[in-house]
Biopython code that builds the backbone (N, CA, C, O; Angstrom):
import numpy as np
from Bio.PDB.StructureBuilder import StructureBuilder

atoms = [
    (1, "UNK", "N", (-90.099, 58.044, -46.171)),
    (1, "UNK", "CA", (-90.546, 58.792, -47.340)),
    (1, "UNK", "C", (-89.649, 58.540, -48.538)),
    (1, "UNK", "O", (-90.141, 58.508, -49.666)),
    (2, "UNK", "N", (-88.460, 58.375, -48.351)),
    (2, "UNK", "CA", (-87.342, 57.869, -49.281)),
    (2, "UNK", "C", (-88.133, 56.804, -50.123)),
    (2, "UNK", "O", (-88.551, 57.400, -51.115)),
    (3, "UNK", "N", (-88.359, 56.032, -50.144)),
    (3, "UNK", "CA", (-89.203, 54.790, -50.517)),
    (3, "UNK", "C", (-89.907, 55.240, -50.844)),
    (3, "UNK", "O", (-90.772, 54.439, -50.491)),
    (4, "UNK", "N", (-90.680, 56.353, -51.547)),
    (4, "UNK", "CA", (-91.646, 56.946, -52.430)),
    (4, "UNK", "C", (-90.860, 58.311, -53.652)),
    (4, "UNK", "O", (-91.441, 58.875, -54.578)),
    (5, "UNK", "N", (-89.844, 58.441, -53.331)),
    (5, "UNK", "CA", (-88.971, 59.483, -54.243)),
    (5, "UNK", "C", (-89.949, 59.281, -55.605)),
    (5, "UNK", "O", (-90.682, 60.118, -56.131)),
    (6, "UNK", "N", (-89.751, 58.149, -55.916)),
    (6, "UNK", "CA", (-90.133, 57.658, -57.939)),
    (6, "UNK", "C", (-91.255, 57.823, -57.735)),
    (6, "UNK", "O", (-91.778, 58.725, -58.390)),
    (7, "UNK", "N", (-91.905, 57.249, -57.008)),
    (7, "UNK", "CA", (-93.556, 58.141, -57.229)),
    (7, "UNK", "C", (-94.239, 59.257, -57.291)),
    (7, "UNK", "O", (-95.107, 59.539, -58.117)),
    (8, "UNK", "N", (-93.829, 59.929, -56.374)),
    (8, "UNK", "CA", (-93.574, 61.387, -56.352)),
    (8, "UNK", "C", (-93.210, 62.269, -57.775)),
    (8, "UNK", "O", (-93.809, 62.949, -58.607)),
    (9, "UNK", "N", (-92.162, 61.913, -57.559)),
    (9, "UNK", "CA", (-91.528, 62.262, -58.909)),
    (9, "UNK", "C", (-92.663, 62.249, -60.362)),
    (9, "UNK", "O", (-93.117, 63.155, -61.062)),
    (10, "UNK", "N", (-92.794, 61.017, -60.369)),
    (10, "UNK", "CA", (-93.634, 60.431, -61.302)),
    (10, "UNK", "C", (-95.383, 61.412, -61.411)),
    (10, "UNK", "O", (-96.026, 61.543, -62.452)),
    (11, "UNK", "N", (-95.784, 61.958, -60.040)),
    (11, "UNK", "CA", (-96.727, 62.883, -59.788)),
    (11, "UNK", "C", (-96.570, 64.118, -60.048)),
    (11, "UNK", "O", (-97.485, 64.802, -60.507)),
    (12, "UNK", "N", (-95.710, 64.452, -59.862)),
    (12, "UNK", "CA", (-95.116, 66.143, -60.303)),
    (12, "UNK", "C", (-95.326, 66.035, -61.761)),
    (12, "UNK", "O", (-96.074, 66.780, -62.394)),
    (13, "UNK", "N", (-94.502, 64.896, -62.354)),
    (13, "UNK", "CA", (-94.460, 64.872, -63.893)),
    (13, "UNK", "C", (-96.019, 65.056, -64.243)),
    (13, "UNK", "O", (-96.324, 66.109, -64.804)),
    (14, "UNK", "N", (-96.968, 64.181, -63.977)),
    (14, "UNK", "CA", (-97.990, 64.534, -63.625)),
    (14, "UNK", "C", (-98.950, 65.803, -63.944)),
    (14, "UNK", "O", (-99.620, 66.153, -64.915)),
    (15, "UNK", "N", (-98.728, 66.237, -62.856)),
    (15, "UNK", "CA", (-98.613, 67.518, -62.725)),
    (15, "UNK", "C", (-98.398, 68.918, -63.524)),
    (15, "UNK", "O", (-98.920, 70.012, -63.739)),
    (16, "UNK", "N", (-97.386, 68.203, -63.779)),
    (16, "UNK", "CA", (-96.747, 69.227, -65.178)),
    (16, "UNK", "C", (-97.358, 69.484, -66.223)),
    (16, "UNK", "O", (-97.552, 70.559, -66.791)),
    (17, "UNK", "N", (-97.887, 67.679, -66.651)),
    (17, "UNK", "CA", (-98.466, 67.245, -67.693)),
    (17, "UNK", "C", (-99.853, 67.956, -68.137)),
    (17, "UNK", "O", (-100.357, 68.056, -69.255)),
    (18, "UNK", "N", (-100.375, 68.501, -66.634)),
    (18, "UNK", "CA", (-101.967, 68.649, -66.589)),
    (18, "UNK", "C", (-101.680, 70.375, -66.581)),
    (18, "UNK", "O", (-102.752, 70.968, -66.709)),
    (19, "UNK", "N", (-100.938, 70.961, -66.506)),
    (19, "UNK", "CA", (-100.617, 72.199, -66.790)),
    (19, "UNK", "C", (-101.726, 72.790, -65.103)),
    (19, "UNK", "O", (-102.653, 73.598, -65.147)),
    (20, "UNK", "N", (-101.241, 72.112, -63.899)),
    (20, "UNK", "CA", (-101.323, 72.434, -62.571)),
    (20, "UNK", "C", (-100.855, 74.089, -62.233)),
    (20, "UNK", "O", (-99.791, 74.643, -62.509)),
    (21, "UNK", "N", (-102.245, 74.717, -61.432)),
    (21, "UNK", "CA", (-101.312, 76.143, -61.375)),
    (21, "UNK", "C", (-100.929, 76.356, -59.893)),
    (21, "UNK", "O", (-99.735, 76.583, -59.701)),
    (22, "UNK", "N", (-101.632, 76.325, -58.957)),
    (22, "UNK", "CA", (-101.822, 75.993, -57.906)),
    (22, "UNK", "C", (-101.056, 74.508, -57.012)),
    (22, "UNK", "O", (-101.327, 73.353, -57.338)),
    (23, "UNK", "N", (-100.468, 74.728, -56.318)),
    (23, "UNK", "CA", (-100.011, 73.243, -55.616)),
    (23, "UNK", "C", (-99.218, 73.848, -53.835)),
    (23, "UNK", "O", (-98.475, 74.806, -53.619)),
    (24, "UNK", "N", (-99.624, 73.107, -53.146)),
    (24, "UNK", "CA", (-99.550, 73.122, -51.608)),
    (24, "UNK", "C", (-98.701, 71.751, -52.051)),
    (24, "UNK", "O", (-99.226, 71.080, -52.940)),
    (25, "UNK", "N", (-97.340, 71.250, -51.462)),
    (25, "UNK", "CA", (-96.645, 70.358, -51.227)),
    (25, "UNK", "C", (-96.078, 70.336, -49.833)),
    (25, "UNK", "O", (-95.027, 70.919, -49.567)),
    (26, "UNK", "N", (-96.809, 69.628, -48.902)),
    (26, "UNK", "CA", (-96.258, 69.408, -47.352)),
    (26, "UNK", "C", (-95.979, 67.957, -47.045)),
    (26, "UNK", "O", (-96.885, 67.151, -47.258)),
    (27, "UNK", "N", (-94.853, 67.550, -46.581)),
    (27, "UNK", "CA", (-93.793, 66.024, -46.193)),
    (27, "UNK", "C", (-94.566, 65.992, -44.923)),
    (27, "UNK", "O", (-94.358, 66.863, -44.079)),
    (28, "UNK", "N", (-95.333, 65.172, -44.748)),
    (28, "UNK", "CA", (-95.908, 65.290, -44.025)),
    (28, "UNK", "C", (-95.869, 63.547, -43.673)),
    (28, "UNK", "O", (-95.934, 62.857, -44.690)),
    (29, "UNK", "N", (-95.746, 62.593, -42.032)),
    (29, "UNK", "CA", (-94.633, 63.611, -41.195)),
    (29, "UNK", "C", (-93.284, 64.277, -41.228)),
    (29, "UNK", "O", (-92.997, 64.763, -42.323)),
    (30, "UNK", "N", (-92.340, 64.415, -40.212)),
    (30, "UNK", "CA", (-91.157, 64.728, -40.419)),
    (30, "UNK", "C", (-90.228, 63.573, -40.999)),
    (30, "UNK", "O", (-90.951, 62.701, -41.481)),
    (31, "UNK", "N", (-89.149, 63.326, -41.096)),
    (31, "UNK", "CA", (-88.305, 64.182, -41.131)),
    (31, "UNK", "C", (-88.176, 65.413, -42.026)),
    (31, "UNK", "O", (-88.632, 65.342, -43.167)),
    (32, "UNK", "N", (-87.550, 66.617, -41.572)),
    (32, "UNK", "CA", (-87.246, 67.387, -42.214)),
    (32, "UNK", "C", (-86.410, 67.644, -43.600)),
    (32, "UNK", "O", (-86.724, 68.306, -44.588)),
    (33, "UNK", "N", (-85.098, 66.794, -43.283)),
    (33, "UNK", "CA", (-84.500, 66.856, -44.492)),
    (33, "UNK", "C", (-84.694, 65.550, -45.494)),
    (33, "UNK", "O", (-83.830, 64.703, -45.720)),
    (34, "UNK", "N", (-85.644, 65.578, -45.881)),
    (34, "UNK", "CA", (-86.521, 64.305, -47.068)),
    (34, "UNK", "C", (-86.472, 65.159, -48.459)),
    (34, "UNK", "O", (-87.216, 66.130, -48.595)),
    (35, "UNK", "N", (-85.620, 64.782, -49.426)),
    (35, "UNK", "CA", (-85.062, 65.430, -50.367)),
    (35, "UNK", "C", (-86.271, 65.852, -51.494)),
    (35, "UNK", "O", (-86.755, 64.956, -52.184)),
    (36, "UNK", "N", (-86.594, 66.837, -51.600)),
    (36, "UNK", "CA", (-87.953, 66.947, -52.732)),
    (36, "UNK", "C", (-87.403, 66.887, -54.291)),
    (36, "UNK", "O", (-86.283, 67.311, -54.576)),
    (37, "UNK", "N", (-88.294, 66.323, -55.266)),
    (37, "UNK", "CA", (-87.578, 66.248, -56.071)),
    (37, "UNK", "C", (-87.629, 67.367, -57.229)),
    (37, "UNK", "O", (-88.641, 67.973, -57.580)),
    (38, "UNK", "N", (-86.169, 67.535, -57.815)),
    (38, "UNK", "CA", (-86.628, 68.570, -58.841)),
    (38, "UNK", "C", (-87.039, 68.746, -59.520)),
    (38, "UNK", "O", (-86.825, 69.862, -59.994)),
    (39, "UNK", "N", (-87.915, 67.936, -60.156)),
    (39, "UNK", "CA", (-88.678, 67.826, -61.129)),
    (39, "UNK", "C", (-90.047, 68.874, -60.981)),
    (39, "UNK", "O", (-90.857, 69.074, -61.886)),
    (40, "UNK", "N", (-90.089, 69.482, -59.613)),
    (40, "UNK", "CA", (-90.989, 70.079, -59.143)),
    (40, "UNK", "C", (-90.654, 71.431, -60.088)),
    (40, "UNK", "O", (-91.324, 71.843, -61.035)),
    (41, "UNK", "N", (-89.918, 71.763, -59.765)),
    (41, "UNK", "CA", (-89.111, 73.413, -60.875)),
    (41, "UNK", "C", (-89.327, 73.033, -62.196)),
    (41, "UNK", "O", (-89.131, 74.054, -62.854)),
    (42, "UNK", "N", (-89.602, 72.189, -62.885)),
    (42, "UNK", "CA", (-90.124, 72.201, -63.767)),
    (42, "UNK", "C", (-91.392, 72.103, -64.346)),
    (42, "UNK", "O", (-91.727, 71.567, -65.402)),
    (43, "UNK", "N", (-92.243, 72.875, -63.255)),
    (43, "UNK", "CA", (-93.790, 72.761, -63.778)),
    (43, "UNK", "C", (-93.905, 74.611, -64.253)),
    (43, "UNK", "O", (-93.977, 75.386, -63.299)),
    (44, "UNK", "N", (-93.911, 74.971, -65.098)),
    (44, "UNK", "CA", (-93.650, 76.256, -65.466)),
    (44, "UNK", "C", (-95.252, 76.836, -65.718)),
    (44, "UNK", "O", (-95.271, 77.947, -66.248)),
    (45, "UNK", "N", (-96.350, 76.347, -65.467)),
    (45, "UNK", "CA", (-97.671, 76.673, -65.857)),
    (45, "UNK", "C", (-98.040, 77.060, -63.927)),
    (45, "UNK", "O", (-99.106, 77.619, -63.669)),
    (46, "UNK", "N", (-97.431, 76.833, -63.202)),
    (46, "UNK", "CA", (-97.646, 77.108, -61.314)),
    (46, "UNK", "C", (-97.952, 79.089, -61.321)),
    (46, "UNK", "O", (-97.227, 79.873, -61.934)),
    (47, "UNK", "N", (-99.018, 79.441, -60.594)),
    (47, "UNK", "CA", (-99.192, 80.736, -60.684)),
    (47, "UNK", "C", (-99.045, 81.114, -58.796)),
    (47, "UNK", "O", (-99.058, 82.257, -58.339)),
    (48, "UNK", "N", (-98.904, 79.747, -57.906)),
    (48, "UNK", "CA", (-99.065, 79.662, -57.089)),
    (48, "UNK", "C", (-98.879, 78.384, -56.148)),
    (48, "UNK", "O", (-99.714, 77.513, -55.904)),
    (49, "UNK", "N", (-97.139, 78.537, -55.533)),
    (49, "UNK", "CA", (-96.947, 77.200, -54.984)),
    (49, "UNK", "C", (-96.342, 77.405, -53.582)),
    (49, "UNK", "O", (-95.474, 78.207, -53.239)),
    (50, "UNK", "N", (-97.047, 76.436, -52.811)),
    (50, "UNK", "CA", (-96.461, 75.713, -51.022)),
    (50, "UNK", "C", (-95.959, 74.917, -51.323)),
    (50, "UNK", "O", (-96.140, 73.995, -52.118)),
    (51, "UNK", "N", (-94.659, 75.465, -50.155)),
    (51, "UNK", "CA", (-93.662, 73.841, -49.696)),
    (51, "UNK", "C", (-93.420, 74.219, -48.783)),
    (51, "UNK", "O", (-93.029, 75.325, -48.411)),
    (52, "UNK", "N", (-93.783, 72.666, -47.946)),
    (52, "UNK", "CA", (-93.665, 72.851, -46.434)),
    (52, "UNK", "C", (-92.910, 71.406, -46.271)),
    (52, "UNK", "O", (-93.190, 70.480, -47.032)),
    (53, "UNK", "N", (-91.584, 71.222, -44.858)),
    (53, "UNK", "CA", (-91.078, 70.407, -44.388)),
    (53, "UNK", "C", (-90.355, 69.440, -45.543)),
    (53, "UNK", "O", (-90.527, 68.238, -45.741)),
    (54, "UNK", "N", (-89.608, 70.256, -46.138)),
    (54, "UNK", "CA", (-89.072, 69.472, -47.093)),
    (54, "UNK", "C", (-87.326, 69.906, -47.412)),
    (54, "UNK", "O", (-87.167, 71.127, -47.423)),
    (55, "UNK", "N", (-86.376, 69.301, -47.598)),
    (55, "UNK", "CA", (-85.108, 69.633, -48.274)),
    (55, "UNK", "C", (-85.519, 70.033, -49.709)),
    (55, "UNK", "O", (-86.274, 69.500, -50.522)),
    (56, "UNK", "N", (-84.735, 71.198, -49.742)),
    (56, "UNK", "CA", (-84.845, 72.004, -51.406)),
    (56, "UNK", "C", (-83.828, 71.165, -52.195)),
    (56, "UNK", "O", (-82.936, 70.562, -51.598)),
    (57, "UNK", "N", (-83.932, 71.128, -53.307)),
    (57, "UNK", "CA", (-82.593, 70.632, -54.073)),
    (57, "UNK", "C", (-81.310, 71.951, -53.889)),
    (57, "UNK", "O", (-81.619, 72.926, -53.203)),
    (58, "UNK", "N", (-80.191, 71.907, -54.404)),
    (58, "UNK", "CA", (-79.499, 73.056, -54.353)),
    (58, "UNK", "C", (-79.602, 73.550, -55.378)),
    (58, "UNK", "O", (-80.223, 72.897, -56.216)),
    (59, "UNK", "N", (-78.978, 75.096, -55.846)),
    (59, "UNK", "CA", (-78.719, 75.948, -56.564)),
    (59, "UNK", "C", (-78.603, 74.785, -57.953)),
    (59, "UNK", "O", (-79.557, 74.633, -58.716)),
    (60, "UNK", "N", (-77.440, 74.113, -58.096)),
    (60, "UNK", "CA", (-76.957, 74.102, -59.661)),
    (60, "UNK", "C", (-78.313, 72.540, -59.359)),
    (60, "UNK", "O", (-77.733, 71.916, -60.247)),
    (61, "UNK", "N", (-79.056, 71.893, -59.070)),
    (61, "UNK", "CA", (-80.623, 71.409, -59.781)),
    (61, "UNK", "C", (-81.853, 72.375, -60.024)),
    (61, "UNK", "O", (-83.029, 72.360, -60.385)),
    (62, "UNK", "N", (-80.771, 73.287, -59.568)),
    (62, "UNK", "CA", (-82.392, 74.604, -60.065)),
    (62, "UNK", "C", (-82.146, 75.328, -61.631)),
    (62, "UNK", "O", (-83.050, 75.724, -62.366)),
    (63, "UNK", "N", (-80.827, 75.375, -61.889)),
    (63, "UNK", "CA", (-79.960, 75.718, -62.909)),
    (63, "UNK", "C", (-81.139, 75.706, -64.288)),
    (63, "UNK", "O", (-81.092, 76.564, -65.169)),
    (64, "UNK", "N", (-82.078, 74.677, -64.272)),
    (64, "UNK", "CA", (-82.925, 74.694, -65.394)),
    (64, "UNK", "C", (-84.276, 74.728, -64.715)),
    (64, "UNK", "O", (-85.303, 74.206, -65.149)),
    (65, "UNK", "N", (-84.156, 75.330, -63.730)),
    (65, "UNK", "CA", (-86.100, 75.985, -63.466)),
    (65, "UNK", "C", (-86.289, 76.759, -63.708)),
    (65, "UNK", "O", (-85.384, 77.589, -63.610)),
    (66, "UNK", "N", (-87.566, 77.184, -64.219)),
    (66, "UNK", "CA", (-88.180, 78.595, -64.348)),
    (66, "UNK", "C", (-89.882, 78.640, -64.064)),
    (66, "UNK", "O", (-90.823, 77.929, -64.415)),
    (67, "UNK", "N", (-89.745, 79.774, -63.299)),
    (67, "UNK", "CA", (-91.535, 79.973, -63.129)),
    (67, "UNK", "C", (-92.344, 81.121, -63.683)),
    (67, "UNK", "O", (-92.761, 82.091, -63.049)),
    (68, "UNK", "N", (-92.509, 80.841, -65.050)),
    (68, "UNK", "CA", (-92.599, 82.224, -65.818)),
    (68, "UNK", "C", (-94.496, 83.205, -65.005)),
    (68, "UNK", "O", (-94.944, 84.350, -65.069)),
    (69, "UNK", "N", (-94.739, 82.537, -64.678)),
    (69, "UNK", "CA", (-96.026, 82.715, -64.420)),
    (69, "UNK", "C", (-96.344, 83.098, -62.716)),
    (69, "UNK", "O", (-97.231, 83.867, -62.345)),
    (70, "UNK", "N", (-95.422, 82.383, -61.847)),
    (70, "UNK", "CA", (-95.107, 82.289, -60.658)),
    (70, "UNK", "C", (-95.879, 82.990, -59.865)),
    (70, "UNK", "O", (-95.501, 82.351, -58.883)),
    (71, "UNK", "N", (-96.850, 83.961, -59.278)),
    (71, "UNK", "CA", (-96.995, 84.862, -58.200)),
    (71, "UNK", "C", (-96.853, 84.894, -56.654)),
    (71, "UNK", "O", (-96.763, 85.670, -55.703)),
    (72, "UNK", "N", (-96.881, 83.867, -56.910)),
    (72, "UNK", "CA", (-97.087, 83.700, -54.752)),
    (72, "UNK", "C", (-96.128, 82.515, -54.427)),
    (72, "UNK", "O", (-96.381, 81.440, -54.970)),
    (73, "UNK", "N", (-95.015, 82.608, -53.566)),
    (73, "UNK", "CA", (-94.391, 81.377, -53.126)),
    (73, "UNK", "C", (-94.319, 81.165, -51.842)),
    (73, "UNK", "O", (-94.215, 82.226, -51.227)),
    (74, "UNK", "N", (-94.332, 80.250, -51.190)),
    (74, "UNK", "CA", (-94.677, 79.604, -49.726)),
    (74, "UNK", "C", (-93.258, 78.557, -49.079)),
    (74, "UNK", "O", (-93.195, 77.352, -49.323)),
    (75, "UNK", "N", (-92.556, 79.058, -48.518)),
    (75, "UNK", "CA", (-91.358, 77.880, -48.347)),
    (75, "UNK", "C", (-91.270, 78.138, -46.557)),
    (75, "UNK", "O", (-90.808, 79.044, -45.863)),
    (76, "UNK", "N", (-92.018, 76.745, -46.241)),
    (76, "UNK", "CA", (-92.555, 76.631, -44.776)),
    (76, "UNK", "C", (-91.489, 75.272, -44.367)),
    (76, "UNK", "O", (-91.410, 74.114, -44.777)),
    (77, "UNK", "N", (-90.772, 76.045, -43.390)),
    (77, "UNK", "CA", (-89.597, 74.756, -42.901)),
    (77, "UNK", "C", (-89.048, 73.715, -43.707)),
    (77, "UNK", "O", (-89.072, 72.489, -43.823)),
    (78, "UNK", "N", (-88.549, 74.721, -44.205)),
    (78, "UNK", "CA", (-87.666, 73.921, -45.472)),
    (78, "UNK", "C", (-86.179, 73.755, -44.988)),
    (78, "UNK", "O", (-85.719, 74.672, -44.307)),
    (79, "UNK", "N", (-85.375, 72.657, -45.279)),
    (79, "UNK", "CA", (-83.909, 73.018, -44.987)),
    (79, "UNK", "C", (-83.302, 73.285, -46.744)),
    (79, "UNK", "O", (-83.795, 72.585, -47.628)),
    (80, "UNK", "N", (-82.452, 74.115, -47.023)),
    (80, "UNK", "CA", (-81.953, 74.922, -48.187)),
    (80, "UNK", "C", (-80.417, 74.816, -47.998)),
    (80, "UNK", "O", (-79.859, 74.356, -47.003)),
    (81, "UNK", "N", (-79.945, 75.211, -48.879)),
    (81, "UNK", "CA", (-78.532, 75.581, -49.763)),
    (81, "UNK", "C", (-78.611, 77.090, -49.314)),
    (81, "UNK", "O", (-79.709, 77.583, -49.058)),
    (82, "UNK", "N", (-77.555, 77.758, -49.228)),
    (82, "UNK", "CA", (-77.190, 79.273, -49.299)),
    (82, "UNK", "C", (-77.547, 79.325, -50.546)),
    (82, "UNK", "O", (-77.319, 78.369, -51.287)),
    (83, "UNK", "N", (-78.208, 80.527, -51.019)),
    (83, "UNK", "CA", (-78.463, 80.868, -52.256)),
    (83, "UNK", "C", (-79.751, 80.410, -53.061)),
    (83, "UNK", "O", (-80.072, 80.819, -54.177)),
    (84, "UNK", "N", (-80.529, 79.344, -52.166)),
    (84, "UNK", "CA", (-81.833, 78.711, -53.111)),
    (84, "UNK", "C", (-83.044, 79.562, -53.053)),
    (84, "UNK", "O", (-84.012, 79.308, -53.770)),
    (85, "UNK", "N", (-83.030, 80.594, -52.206)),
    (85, "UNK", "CA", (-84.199, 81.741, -52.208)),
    (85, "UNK", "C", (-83.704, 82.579, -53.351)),
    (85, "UNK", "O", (-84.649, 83.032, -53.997)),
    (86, "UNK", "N", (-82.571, 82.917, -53.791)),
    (86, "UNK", "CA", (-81.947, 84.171, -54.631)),
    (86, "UNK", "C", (-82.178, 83.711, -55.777)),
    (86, "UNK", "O", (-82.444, 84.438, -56.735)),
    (87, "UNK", "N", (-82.098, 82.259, -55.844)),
    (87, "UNK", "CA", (-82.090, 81.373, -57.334)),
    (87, "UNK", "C", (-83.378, 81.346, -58.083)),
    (87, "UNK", "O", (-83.681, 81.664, -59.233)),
    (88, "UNK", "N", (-84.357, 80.637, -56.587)),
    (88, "UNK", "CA", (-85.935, 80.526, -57.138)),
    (88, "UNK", "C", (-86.527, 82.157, -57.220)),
    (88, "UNK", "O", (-87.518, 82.323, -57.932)),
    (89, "UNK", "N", (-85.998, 83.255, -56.573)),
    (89, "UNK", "CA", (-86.840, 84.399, -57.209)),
    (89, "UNK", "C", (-86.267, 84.677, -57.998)),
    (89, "UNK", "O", (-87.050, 85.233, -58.768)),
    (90, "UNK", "N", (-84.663, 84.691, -58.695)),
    (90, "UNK", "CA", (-84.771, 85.276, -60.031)),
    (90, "UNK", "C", (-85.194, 84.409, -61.608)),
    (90, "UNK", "O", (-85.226, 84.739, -62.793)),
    (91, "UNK", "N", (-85.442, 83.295, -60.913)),
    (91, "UNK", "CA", (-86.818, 82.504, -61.927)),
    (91, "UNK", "C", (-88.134, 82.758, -62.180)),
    (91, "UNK", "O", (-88.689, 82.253, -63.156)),
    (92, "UNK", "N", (-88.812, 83.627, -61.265)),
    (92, "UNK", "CA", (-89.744, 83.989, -60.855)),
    (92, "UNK", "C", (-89.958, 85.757, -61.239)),
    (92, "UNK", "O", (-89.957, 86.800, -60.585)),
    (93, "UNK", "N", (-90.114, 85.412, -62.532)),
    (93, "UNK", "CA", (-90.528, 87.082, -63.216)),
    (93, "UNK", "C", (-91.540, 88.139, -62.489)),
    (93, "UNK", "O", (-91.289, 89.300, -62.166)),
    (94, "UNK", "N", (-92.305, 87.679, -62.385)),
    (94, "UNK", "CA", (-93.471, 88.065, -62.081)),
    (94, "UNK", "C", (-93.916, 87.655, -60.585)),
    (94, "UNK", "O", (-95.119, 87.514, -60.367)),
    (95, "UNK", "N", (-93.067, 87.477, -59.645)),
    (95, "UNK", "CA", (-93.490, 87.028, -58.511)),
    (95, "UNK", "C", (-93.604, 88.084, -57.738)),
    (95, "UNK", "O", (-92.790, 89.004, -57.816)),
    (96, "UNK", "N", (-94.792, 88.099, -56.748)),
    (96, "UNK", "CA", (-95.466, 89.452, -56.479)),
    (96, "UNK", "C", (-95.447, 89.188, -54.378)),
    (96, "UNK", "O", (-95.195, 89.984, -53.473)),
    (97, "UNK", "N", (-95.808, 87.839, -54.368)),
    (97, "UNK", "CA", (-95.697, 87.281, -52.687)),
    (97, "UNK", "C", (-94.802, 86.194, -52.661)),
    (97, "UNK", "O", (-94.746, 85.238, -53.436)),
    (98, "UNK", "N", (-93.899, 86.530, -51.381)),
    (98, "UNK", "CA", (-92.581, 85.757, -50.929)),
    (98, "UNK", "C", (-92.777, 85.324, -50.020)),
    (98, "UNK", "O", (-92.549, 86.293, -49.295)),
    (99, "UNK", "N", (-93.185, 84.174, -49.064)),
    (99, "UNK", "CA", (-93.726, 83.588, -47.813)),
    (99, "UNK", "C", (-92.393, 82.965, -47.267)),
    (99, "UNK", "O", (-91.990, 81.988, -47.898)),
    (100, "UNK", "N", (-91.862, 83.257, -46.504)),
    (100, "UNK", "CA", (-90.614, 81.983, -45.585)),
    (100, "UNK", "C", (-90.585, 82.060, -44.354)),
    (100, "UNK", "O", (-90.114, 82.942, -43.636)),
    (101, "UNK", "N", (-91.509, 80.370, -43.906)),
    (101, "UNK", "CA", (-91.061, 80.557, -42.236)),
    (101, "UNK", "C", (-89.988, 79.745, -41.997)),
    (101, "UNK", "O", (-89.484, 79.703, -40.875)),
]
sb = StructureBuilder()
sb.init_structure("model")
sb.init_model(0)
sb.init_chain("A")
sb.init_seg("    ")
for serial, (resi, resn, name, xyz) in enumerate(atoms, 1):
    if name == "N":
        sb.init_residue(resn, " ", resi, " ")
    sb.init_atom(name, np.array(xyz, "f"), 0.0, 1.0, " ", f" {name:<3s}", serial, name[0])
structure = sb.get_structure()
């Protein structure tokens, strides 16, 4: 999956671009720790996002995310940083559902 980072990347931007509110993101197969990129925290128009089987970035690449709109978040076998749940909800104004398996 490494060997697709820039594309990816390049899709989120994407993404961003198209003012996406909704997005399910699952690494699909494993490995588990396949680094997602941060460019994802910067789609600030998301009212509603999944991530499944993926490495989070840490705390200080979240440093400039925000999800002003945010309601529902989904973080399904993720491997994380201490502190990346505390980070992404206090970005998350308005976030109303917290999902973590």
């Amino acid at each position: 999956m490494s060997a697709y980072q820039a594309q990816l990347t390049r899709w989120l931007q994407l993404l961003a671009t198209k003012g996406v509110q909704e997005l399910a993101l699952v690494n699909r197969p494993w490995p588990l720790n396949v680094p997602l990129p941060a460019s994802l925290f910067t789609i600030t128009t998301l009212t509603r996002l999944y991530v499944g089987v993926w490495k989070l970035p840490g705390t200080a690449a979240l440093r400039g995310a925000s999800f002003p709109r945010l309601r529902e978040l989904g973080l399904y076998f993720v491997e994380m940083e201490h502190g990346v749940v505390d980070s992404l909800v206090a970005r998350s104004p308005v976030l109303e559902v917290l999902n973590i398996v």
